[in-house]
FILO-246231 format. One line per field, with one value per residue: residue number from 0; x, y, z of N, C-alpha, C, O in turn. Coordinates in steps of 0.001 Angstrom, whole numbers, plus 500000, padded with zeros to 6 digits. Layout:
<pts>
nr: (NUM/...)
n_px: (X/...)
n_py: (Y/...)
n_pz: (Z/...)
ca_px: (X/...)
ca_py: (Y/...)
ca_pz: (Z/...)
c_px: (X/...)
c_py: (Y/...)
c_pz: (Z/...)
o_px: (X/...)
o_py: (Y/...)
o_pz: (Z/...)
</pts>
This chain:
<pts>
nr: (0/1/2/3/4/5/6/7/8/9/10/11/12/13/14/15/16/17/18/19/20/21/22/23/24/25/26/27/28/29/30/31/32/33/34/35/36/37/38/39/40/41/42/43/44/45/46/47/48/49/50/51/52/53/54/55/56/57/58/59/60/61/62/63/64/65/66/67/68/69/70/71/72/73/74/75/76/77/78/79/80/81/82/83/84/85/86/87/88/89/90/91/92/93/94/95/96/97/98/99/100/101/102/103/104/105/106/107/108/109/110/111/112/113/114/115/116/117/118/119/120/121/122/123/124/125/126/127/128/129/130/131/132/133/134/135/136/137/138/139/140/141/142/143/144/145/146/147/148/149/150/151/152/153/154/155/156/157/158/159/160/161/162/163/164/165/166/167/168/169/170/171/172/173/174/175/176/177/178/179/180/181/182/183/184/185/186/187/188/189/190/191/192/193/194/195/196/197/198/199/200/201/202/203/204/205/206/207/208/209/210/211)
n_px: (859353/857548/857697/856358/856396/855360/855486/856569/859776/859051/857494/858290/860769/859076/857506/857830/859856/859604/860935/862490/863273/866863/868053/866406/867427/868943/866839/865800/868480/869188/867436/867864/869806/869381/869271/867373/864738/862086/859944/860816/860732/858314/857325/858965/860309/860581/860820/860599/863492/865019/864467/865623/868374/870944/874127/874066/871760/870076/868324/868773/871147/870054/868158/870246/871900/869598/869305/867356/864796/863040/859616/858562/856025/854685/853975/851922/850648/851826/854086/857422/860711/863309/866844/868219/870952/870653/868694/869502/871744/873635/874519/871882/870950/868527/866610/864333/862213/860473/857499/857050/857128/857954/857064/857059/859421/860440/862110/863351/862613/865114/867247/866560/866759/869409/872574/874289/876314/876811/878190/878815/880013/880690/881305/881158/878905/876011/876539/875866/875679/878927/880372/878767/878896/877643/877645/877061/875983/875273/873012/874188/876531/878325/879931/878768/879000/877941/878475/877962/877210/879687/880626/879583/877756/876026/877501/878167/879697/880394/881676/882133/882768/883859/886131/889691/892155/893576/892696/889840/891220/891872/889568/888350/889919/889870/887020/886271/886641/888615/887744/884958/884472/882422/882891/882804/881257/880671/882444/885756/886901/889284/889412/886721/887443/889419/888151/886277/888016/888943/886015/885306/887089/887222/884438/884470/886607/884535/882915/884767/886152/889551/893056/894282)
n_py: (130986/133691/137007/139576/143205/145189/143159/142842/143407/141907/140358/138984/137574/136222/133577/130135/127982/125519/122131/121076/122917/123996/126305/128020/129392/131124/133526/134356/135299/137510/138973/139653/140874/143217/144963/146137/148051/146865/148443/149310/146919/146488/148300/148836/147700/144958/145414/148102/147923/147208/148909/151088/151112/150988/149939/148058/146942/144162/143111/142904/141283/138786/138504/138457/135997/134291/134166/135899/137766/140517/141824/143736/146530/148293/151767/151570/149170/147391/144614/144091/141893/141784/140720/141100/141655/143242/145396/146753/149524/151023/152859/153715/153692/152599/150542/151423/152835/156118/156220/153569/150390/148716/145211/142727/140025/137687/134010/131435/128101/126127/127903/127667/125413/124788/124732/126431/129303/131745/134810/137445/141340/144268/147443/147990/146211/146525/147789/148804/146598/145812/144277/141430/138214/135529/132041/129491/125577/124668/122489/120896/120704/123426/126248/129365/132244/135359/138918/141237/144614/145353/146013/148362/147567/144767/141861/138616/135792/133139/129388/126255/124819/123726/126060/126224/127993/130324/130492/131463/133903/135149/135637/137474/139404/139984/140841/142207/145629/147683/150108/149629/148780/150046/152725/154554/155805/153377/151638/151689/151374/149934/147801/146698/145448/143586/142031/140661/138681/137070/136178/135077/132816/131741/130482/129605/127245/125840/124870/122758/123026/123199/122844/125013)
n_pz: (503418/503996/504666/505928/505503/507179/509700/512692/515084/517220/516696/514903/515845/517852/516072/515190/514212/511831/512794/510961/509569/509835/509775/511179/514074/513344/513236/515146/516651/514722/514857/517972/518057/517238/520294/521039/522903/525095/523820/521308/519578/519492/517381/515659/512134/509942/507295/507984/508830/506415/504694/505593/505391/506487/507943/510028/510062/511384/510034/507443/507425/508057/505864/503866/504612/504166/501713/500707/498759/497816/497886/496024/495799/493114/491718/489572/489686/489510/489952/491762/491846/493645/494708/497886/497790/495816/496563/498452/498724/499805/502388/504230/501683/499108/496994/496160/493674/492929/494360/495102/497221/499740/500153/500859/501822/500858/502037/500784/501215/500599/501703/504508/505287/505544/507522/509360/510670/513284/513537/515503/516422/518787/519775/522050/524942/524537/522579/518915/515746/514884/513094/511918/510615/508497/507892/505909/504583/501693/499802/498446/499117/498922/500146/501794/502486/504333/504190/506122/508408/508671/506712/503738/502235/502060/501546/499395/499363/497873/497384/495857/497613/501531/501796/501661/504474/503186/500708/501645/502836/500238/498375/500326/500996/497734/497129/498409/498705/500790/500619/500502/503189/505868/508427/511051/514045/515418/514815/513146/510186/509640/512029/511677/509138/510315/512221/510267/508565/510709/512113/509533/509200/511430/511026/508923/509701/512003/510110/508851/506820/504765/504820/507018)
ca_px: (858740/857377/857620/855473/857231/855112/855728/857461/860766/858784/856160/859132/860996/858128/858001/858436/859773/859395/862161/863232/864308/867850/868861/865327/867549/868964/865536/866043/869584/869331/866336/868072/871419/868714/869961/866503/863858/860584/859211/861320/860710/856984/857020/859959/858984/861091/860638/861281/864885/865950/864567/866634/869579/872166/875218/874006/870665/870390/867269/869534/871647/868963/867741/871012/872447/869282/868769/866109/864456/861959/858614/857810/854324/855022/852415/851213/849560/852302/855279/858722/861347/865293/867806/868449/871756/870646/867813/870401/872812/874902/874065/870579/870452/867812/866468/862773/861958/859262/856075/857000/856630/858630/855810/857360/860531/860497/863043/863299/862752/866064/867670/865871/867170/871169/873082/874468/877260/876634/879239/878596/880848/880076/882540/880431/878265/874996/876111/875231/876446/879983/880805/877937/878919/876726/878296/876157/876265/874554/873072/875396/877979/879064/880028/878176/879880/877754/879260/877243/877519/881182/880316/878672/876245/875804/878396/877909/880891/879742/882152/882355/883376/884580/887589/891039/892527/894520/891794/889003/891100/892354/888579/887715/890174/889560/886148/885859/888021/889045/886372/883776/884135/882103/883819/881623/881650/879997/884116/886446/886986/890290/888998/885645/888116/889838/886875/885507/888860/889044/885427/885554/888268/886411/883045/885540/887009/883614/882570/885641/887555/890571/893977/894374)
ca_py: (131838/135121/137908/140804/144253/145434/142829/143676/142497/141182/138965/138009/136465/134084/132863/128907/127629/123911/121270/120935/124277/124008/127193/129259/130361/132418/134183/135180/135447/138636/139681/140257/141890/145002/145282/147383/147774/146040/149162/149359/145908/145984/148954/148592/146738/144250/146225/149487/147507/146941/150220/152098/150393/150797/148484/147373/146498/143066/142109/142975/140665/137603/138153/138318/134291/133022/134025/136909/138187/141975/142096/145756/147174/149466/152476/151123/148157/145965/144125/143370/141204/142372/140285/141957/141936/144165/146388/147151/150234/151369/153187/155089/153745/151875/150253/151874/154261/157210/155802/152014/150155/146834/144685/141520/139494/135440/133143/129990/127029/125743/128204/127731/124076/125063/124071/127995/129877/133165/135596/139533/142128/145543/147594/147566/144927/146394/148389/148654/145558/146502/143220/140733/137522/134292/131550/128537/125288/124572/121448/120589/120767/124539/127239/130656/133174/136611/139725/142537/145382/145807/146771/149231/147418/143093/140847/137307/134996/131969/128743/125234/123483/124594/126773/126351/129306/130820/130593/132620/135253/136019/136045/138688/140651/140505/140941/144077/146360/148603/151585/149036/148856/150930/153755/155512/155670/151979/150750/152249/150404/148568/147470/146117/144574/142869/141343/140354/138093/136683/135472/134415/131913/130879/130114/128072/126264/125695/123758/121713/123452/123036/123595/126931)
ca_pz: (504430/503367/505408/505993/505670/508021/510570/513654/515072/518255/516084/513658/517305/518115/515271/515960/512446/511347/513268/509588/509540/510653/509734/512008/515466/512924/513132/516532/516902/514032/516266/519093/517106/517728/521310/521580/524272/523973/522773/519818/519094/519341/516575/514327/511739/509339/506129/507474/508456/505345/503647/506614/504573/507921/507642/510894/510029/511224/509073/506468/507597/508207/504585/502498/505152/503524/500249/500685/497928/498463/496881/495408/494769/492143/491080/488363/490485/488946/491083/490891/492978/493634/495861/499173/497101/494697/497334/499801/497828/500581/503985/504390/500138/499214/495024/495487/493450/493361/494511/495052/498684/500113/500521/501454/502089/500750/502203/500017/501654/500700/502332/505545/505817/505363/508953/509442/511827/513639/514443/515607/517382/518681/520099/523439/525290/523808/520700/517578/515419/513673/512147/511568/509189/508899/507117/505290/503924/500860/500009/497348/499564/498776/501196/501589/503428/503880/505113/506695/509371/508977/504937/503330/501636/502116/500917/499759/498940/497284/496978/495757/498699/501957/501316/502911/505006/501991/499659/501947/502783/499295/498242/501030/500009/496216/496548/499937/498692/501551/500327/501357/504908/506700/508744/512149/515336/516093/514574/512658/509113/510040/512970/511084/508275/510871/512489/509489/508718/511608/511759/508528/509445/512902/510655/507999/510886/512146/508804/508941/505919/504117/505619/507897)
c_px: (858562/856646/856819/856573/856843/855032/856553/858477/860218/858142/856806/860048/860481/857731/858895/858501/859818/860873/863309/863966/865392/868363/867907/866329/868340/868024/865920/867543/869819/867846/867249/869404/870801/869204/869025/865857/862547/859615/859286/860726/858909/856643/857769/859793/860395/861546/861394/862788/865492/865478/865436/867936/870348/872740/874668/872282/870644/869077/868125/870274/870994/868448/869039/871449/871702/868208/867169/865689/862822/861209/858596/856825/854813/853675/851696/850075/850525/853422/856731/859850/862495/865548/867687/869799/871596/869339/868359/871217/873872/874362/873168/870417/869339/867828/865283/862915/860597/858373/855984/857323/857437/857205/855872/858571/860309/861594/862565/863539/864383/867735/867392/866234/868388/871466/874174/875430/876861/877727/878770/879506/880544/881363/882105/879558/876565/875385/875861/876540/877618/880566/879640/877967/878019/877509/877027/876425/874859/874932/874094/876719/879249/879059/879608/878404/878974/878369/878593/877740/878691/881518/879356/877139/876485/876761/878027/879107/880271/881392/881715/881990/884047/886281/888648/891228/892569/893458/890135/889742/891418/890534/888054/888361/890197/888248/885746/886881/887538/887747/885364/883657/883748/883036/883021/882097/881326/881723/884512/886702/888415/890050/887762/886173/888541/889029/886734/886510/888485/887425/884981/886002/887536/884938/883980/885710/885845/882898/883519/886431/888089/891899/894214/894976)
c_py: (133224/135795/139265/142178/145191/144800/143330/142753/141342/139922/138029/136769/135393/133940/131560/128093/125876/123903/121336/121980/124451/125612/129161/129642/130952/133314/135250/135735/137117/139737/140377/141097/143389/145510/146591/146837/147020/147041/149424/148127/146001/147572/148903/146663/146073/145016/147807/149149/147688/148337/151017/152235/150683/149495/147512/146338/144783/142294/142319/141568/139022/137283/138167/136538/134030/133723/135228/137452/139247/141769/143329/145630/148430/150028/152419/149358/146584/145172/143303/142644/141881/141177/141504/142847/143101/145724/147369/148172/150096/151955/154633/155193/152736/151901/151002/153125/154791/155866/154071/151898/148853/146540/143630/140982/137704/135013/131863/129036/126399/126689/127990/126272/123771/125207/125974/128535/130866/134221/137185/140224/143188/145719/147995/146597/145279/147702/148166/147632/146361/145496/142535/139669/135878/133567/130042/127217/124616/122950/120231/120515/122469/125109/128697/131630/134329/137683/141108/143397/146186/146582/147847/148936/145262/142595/139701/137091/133591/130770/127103/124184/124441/125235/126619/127627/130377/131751/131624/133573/135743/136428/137285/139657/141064/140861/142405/144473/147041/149949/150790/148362/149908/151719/154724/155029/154367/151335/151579/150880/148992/147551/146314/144541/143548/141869/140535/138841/136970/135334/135064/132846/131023/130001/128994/126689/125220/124327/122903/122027/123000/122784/125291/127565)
c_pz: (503842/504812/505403/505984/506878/509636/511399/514118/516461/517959/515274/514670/517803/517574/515327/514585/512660/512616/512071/509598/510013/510648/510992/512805/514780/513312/514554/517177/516014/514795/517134/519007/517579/518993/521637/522586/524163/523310/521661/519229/518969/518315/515969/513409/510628/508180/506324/508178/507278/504457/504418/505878/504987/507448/508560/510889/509988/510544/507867/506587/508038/507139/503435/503151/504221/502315/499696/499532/498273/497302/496720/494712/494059/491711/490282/488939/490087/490587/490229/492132/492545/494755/496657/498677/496712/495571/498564/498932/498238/501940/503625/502540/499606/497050/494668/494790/493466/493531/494579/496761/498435/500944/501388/501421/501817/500937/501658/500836/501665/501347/503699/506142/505970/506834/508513/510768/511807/514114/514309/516412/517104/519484/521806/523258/524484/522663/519803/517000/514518/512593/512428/510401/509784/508171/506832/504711/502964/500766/498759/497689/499587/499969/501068/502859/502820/505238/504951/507976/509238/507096/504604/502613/502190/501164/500683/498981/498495/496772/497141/496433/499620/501627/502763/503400/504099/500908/500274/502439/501256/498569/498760/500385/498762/496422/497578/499530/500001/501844/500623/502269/505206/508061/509938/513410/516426/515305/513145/511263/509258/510838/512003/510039/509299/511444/511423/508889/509584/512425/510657/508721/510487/512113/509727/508827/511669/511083/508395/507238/505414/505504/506053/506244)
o_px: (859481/855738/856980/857644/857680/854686/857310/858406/860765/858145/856453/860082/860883/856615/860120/857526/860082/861526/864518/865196/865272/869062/868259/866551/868889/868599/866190/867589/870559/867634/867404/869856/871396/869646/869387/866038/862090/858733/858353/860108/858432/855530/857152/859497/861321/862752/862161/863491/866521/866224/866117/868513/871182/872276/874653/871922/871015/868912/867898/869935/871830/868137/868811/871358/872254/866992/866381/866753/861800/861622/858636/856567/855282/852650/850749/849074/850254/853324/857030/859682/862698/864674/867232/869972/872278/869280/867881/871571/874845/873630/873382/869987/869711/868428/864982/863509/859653/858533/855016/857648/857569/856563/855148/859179/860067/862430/861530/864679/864870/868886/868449/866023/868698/870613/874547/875152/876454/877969/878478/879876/880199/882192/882991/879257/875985/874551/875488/877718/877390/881086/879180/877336/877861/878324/876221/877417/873785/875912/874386/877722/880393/878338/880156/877919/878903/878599/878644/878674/878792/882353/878379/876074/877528/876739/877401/879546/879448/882163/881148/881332/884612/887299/888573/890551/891741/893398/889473/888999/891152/890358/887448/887930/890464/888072/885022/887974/886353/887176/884551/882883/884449/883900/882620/882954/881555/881833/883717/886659/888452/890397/888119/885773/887953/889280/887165/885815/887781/887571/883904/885308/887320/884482/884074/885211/886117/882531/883168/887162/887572/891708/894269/895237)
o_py: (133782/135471/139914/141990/145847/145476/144230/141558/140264/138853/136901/135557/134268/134014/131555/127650/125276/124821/121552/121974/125254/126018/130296/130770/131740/134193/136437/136529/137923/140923/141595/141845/144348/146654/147640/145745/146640/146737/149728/148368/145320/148024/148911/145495/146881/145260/148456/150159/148359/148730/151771/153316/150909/148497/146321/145373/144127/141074/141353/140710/138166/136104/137909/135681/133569/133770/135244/137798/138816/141594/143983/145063/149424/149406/153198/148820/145390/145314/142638/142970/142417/140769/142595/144050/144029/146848/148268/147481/149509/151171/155754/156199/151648/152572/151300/154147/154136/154780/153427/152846/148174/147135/143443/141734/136807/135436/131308/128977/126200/126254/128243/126003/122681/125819/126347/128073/131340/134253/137860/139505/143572/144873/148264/146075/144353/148386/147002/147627/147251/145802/143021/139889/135368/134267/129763/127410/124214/122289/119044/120345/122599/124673/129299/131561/134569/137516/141874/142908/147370/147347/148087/149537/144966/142977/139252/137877/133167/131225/126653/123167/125478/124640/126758/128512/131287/132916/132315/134530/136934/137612/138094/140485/142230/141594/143361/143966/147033/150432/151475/147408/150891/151020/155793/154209/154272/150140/151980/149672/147776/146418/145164/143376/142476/140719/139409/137835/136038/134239/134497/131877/129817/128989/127783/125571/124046/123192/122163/121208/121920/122612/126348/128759)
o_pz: (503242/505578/504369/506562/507498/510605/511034/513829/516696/518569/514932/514460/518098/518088/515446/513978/513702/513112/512155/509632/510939/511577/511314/512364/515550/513954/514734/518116/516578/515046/517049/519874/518070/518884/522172/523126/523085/522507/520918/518192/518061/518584/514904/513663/510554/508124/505613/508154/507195/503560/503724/505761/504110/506896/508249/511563/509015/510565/507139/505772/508330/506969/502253/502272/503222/502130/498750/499020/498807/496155/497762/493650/494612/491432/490176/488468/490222/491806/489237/493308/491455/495520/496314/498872/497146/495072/499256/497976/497763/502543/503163/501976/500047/496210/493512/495132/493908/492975/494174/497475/497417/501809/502366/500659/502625/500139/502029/501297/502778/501394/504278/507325/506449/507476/507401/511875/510747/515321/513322/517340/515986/519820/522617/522184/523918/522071/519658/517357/513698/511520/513461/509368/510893/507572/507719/504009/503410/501109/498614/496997/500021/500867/500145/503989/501615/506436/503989/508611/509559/506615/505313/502476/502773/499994/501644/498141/499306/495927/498136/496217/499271/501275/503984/502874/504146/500515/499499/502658/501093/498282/498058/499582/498473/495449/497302/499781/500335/502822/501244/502345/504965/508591/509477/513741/517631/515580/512295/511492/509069/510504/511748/510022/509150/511082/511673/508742/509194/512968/510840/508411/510365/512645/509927/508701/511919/511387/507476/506680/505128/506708/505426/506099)
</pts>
């Protein structure tokens, strides 16, 4: 699926993806993470999500679950691709430089067919997202744990096979140190960490796991 940067979050919503697609009511489920009005939604636009580069940005968080990869028109008339991974810095950071444009957003088919968990928490009924993790399974049988909102920049965890209890938290915490939890007034970083744990564990559990 390739995405327009200039699309909007209202046109990206209906949007009625294949049956095949197990992993589309993602689509709308990071839609409605906006918790805007329909005026926001019928002018905020996909692209300028992810250049905003907010923890909370939930197109951020729709293109690192499945595998997103940003086109750039660069001034020279050429183009170049980044992961969301690698386009995302940190908060309000973005990869463009002088005189280059996000053009587009491609989700790989084989992401788009991965059976997928949703978890979000705000610290009110419509705030801004403070934790946001999706969890995945790949068709190989691996597990893909990404972790947004509650970070400074997009997390992905990539394993094997689902992981026992033990074995995804010691991952989280080797791989989020502490300095990358986000820290504001939409949740306080402990708070975020904790979350983030916690559905971790619920999305594991979810995919039928290891032992706790």
């Amino acid at each position: 699926l390739s995405i327009s940067a200039t699309c909007t979050v209202a046109a990206l919503d209906a949007f009625e993806p294949p049956p095949a697609w197990v992993a589309g009511p993602l689509i709308g489920l990071c839609c409605r993470a906006f918790l805007a009005s329909f005026k926001i939604w019928n002018v905020a636009t996909v692209g300028g999500n992810l250049c905003m580069a907010l923890p909370a940005g939930p197109m951020i968080s729709l293109c690192a679950a499945l595998d997103g990869v940003c086109v750039i028109w660069t001034p020279d008339g050429g183009e170049r691709r980044l992961s969301i991974f690698d386009f995302v810095v940190g908060p309000q950071r973005n990869a463009l430089r002088p005189g280059e444009l996000l053009r587009a957003i491609e989700l790989p088919l084989a992401a788009l067919t991965r059976r997928t968990s949703f978890r979000r928490a705000s610290l009110s009924p419509l705030g801004r997202s403070g934790v946001l993790l999706i969890g995945a399974l790949a068709a190989g049988g691996g597990f893909i744990l990404t972790v947004t909102a509650s970070t400074r920049r997009p997390v992905r965890l990539d394993f094997v096979h689902p992981p026992d209890g033990q074995e995804l938290a010691d991952r989280l915490a080797a791989e989020i140190p502490a300095s990358l939890y986000y820290d504001d007034i939409h949740g306080r970083s402990d708070w975020r960490r904790h979350m983030t744990f916690e559905f971790a564990e619920e999305i594991r559990g979810e995919f039928g796991g290891g032992r706790p």
